[in-house]
N, CA, C and O of each residue as an XYZ file, in Angstrom:
596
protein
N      33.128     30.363    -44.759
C      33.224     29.510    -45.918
C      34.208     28.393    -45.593
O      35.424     28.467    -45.421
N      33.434     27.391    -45.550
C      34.778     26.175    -45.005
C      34.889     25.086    -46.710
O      34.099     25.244    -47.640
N      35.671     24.393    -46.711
C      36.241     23.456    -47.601
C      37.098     22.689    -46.868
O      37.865     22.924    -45.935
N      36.671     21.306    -47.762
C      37.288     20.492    -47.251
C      39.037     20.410    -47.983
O      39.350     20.880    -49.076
N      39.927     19.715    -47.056
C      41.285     20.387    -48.122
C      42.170     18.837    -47.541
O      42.036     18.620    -46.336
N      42.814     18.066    -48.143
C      43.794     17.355    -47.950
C      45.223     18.015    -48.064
O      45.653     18.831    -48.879
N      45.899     17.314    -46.836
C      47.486     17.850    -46.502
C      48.142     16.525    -47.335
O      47.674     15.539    -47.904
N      49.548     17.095    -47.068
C      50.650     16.295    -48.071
C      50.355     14.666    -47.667
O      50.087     13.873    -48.569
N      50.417     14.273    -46.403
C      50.349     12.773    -45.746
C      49.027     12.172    -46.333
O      48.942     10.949    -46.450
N      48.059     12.935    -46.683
C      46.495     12.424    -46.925
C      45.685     12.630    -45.893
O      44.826     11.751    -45.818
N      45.623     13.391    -45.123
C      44.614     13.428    -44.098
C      43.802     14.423    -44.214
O      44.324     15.525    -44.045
N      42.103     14.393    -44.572
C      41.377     15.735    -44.753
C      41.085     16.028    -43.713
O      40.800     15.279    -42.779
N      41.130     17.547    -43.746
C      40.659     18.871    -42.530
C      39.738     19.585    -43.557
O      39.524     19.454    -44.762
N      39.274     20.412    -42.545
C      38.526     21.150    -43.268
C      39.479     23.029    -42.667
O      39.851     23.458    -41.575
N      39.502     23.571    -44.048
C      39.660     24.500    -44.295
C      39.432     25.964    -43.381
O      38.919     25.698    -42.294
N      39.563     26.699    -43.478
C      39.058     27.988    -42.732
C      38.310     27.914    -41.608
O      37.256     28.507    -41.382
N      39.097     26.907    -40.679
C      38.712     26.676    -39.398
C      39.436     27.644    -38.715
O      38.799     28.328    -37.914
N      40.664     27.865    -38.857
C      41.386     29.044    -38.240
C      40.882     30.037    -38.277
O      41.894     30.637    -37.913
N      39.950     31.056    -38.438
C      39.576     31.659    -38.375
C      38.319     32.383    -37.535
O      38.150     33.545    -37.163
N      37.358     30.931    -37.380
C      36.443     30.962    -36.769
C      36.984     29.916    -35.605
O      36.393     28.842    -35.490
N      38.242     30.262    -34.636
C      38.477     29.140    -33.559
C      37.166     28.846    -32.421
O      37.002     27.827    -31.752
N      36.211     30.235    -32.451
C      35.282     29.747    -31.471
C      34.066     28.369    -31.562
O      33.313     27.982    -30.668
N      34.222     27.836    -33.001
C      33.879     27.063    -33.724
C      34.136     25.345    -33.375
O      33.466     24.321    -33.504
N      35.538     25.700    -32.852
C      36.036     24.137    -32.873
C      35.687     23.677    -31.617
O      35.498     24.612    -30.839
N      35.523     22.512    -31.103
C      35.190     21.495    -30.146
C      35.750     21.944    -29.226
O      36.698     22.671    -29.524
N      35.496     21.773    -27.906
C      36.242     22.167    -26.832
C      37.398     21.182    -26.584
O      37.151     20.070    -27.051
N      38.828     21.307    -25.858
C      39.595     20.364    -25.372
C      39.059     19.484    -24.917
O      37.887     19.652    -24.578
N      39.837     17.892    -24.677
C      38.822     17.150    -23.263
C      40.625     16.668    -22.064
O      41.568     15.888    -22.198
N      40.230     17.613    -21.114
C      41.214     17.167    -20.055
C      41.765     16.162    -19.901
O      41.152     15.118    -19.678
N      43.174     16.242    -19.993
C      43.900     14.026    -19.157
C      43.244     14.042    -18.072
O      43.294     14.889    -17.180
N      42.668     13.178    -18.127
C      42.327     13.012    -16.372
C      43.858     12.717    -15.702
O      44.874     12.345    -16.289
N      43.648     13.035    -14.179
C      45.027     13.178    -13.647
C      44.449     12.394    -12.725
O      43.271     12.107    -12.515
N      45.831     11.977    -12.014
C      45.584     10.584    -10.549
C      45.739     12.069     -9.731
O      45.981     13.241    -10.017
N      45.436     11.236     -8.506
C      45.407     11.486     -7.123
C      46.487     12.643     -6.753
O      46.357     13.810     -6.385
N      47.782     11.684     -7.052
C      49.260     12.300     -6.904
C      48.981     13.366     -7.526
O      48.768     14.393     -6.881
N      48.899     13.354     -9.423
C      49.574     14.710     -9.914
C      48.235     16.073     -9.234
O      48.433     17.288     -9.200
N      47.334     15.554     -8.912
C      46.444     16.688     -8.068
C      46.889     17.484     -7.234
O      46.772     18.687     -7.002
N      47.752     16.100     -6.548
C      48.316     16.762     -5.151
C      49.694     18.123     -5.397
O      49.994     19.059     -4.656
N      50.140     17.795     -6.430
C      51.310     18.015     -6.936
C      51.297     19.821     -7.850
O      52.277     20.505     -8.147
N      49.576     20.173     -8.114
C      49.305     21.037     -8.545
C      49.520     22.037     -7.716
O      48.663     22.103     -6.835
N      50.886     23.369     -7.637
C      50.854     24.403     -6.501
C      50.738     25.972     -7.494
O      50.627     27.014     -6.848
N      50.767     26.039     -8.817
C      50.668     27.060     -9.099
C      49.231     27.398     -9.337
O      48.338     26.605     -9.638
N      49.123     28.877     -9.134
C      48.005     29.435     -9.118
C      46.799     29.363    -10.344
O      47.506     29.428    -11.350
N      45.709     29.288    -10.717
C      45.009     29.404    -11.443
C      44.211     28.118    -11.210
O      44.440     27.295    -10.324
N      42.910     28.042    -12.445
C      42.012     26.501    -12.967
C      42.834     25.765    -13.239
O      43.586     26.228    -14.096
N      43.195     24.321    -12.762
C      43.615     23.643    -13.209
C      42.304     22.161    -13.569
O      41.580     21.573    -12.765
N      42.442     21.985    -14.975
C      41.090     20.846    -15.089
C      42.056     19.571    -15.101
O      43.073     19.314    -15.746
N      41.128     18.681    -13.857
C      41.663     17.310    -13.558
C      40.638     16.439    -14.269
O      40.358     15.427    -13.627
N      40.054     16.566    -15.344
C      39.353     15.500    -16.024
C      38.633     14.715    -15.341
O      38.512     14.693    -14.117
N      38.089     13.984    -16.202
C      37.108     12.454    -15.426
C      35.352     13.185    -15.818
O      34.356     12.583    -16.221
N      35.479     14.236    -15.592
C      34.105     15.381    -15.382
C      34.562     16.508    -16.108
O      35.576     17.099    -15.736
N      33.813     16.928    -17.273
C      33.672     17.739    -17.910
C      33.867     18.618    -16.974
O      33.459     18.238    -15.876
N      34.649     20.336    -17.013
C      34.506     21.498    -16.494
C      34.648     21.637    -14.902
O      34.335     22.548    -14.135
N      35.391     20.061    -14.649
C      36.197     20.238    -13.203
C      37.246     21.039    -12.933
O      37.998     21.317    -13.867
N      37.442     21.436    -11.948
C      38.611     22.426    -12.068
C      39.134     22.565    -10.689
O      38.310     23.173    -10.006
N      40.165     22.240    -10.037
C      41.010     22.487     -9.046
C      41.135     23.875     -8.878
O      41.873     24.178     -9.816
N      40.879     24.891     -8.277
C      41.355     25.905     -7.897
C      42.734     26.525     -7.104
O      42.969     26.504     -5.896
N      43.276     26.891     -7.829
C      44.881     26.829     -6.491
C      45.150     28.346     -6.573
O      45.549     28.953     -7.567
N      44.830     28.911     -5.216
C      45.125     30.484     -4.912
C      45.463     30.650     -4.026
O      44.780     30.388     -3.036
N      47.104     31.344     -3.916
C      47.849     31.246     -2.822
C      46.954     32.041     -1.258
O      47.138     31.575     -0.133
N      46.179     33.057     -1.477
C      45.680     33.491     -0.091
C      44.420     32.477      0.259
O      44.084     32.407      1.442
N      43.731     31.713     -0.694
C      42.658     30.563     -0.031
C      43.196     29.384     -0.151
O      42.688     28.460      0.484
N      43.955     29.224     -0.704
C      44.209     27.715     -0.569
C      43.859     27.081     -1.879
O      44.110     27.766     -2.870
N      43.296     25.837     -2.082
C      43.000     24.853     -3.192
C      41.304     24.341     -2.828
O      41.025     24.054     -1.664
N      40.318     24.270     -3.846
C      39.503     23.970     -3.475
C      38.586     23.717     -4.855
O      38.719     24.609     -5.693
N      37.704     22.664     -5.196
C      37.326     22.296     -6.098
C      36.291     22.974     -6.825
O      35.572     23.635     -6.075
N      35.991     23.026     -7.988
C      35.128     23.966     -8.750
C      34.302     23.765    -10.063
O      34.990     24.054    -11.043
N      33.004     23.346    -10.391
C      32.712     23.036    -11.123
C      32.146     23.947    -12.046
O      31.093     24.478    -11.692
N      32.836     24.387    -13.682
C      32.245     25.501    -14.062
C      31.450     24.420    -15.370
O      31.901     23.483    -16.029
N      30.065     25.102    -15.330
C      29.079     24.534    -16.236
C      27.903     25.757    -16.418
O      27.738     26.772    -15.741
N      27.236     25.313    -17.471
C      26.162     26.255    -17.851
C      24.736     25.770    -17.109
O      24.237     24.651    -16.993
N      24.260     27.200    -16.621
C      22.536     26.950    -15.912
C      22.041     28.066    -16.336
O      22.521     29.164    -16.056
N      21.111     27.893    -16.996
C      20.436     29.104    -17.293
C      20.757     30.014    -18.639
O      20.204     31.005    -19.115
N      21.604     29.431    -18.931
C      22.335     30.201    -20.171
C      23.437     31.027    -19.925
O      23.923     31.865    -20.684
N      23.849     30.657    -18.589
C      24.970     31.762    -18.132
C      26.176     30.462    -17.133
O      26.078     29.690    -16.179
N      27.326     30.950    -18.223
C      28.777     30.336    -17.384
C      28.623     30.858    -15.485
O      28.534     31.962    -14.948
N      28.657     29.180    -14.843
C      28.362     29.491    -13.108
C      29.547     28.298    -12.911
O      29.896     27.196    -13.335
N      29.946     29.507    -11.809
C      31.155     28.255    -11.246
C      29.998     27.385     -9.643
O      28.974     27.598     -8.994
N      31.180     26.349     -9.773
C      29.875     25.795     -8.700
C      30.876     25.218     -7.394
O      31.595     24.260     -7.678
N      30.940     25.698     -6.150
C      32.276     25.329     -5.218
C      32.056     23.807     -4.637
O      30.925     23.717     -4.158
N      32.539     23.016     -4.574
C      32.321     21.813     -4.258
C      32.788     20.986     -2.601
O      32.311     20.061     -1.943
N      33.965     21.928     -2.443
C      34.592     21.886     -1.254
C      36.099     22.384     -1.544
O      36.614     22.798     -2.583
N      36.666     22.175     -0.126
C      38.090     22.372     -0.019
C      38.925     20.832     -0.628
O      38.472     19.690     -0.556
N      40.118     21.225     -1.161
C      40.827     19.693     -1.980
C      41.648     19.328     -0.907
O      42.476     18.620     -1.481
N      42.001     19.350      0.425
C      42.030     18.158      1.494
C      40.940     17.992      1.823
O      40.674     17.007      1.134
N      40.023     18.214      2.395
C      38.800     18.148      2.893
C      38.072     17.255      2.239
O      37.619     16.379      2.976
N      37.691     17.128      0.679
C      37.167     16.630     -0.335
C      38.247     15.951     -1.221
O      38.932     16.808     -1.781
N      38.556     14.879     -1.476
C      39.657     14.032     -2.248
C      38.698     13.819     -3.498
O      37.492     13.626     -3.657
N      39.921     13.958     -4.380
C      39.530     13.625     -5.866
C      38.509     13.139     -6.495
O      37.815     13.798     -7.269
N      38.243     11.297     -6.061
C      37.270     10.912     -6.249
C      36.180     11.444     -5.951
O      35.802     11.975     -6.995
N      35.603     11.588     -5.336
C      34.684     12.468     -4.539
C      34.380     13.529     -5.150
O      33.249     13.675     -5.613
N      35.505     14.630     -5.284
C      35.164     15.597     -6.159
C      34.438     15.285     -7.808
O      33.581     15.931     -8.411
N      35.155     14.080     -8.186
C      34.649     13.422     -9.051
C      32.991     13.259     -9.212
O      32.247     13.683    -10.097
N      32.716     12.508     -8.057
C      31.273     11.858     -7.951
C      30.398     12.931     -7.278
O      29.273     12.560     -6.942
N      30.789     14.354     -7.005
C      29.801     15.214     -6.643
C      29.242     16.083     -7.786
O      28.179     16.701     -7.848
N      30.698     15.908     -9.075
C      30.324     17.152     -9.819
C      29.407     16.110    -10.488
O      28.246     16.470    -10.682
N      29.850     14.571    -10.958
C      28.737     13.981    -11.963
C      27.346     14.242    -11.163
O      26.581     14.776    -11.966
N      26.891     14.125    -10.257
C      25.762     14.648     -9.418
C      25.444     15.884     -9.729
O      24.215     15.946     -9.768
N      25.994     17.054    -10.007
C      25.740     18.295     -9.686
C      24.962     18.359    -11.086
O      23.847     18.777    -11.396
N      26.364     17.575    -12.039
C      25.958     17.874    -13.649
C      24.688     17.311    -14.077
O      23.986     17.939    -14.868
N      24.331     16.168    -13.617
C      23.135     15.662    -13.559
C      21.988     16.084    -13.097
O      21.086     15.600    -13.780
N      21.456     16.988    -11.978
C      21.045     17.587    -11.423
C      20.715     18.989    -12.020
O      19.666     19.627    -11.921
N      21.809     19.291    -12.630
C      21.590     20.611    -13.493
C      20.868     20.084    -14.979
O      19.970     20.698    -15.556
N      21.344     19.097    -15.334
C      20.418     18.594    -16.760
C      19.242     17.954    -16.705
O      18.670     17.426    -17.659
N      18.795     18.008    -15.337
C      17.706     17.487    -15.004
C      16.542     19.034    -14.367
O      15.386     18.885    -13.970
N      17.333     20.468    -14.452
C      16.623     21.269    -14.547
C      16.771     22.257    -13.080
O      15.913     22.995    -12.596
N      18.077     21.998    -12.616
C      18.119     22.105    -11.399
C      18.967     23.395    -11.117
O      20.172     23.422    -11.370
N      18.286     24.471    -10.579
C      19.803     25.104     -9.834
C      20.091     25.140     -8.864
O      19.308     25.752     -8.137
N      20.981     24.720     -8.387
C      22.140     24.467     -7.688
C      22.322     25.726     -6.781
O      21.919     25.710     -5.618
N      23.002     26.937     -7.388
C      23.301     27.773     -7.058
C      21.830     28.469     -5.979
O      21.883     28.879     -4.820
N      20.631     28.378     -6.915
C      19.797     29.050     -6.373
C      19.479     28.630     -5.458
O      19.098     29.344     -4.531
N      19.525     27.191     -5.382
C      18.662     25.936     -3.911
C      19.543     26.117     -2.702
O      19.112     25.984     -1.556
N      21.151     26.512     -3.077
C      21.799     27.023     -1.809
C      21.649     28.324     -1.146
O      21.639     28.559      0.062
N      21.506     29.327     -2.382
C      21.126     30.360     -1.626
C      19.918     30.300     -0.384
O      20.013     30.772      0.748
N      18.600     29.457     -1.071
C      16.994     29.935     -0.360
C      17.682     28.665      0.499
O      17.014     28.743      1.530
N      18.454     27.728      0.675
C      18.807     27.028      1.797
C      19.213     27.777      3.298
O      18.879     27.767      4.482
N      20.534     28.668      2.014
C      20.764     29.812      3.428
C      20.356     31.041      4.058
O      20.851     31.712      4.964
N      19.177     31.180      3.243
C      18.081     32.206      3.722
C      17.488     31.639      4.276
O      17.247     32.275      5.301
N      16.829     30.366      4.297
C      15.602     29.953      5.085
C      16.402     29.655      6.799
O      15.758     29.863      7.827
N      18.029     29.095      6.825
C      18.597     29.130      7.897
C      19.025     30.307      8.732
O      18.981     30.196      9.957
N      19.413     31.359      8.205
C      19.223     32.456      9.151
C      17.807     32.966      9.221
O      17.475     33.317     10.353
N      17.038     33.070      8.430
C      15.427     33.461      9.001
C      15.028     32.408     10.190
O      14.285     32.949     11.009
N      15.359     30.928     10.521
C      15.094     30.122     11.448
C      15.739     30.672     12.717
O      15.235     30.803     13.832
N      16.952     30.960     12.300
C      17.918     31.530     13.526
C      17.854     32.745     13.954
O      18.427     33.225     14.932
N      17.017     33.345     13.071
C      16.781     35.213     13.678
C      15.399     34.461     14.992
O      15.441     34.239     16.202
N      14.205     34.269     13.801
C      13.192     33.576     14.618
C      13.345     32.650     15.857
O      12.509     32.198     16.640
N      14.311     32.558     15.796
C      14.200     31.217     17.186
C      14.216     31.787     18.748
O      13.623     31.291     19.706
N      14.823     32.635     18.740
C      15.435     33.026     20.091
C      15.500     34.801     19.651
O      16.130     35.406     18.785
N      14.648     35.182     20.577
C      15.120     37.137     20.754
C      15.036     37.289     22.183
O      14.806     36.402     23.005
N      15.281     38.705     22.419
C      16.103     39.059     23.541
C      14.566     39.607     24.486
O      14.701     40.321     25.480
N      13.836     39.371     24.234
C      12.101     39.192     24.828
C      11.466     38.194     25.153
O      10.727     38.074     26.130
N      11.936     36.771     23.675
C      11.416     35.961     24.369
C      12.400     34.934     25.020
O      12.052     33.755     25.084
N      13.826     35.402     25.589
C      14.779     34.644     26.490
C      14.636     35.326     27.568
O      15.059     34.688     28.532
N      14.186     36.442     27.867
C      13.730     37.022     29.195
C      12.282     36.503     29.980
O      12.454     36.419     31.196
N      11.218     36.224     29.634
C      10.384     35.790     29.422
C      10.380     33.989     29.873
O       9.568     33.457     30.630
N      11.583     33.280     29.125
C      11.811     31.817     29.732
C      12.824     32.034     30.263
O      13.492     31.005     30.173
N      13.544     33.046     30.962
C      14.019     32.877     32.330
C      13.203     33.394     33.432
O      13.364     32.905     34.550
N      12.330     34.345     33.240
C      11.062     34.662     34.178
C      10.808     33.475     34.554
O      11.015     33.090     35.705
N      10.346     32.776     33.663
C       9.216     31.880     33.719
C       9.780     29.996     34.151
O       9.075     29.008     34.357
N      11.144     30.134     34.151
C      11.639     28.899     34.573
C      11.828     28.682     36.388
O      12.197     27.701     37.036
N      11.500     29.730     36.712
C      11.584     29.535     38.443
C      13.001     29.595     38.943
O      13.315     29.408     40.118
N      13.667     29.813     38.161
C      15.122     30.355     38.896
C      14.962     31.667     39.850
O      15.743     31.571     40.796
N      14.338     32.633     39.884
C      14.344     33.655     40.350
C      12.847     33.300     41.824
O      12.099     34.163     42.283
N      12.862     32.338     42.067
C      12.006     31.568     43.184
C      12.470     32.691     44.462
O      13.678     32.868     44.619
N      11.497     33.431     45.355
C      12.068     33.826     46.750
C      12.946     35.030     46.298
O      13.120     35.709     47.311
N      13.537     35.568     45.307
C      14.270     36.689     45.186
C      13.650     37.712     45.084
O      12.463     37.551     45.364
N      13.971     38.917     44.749
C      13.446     40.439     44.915
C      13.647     40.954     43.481
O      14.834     40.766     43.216
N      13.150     41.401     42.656
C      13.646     41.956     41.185
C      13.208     43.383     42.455
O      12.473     43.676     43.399
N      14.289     43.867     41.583
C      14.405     45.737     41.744
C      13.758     46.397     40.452
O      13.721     47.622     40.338
């Protein structure tokens, strides 16, 4: 049950919002420069703005590394973007607007990396076995004039 209610100064709110906090708008991050990024050493999400649901990661046994948490599918997915020397701010910036775009355009992300890195070790199992590298060293003439035992 909400109502609208004026405070002493004149400014209307609405009423029995406290109650239902899952209700209210989400925060929107300061975006932060370059520096105060750099400057981030305690542990946890830290959101550097610019991009909805950016998030610096800072964990003392991995290090710092960028993170985009957004919805696909109907389910909260964090999304890794890179390491934060490796990948500078901006950048991190202009990958997540990509990612976010990409995802509102119907995309997962998550899933297209996985069958990326399945289809690369199935290439790399397939490429080379221990039959057919015997086989092209038979067959390359190195063993010209020698004796196999």
């Amino acid at each position: 049950m909400f109502f609208q209610a004026t405070t002493a100064n004149g400014i209307q709110r609405l009423a029995g919002c406290w109650e239902r906090s899952w209700e209210q708008m989400p925060k929107k991050a300061k975006e932060l420069s370059a520096i105060e990024v750099k400057r981030l050493t305690s542990a946890g999400f830290h959101a550097v703005g610019g991009v909805a649901g950016l998030y610096l990661d800072v964990n003392k046994r991995s290090g710092r590394s960028w993170t985009l948490r957004t919805t696909i599918g109907g389910r909260r997915r964090d999304v890794r973007l890179g390491d934060y020397p490796d990948v500078p701010l901006a950048d991190a910036r202009e990958k997540a607007r990509q990612m976010k775009a990409a995802i509102s355009g119907g995309a997962d992300p998550i899933a297209e990396r996985r069958a990326a890195r399945a289809a690369a070790i199935a290439e790399h199992k397939a490429a080379l076995t221990f039959e057919k590298a015997v086989d092209d060293y038979l067959s390359s003439g190195k063993l010209d004039g020698r004796v196999l035992k």
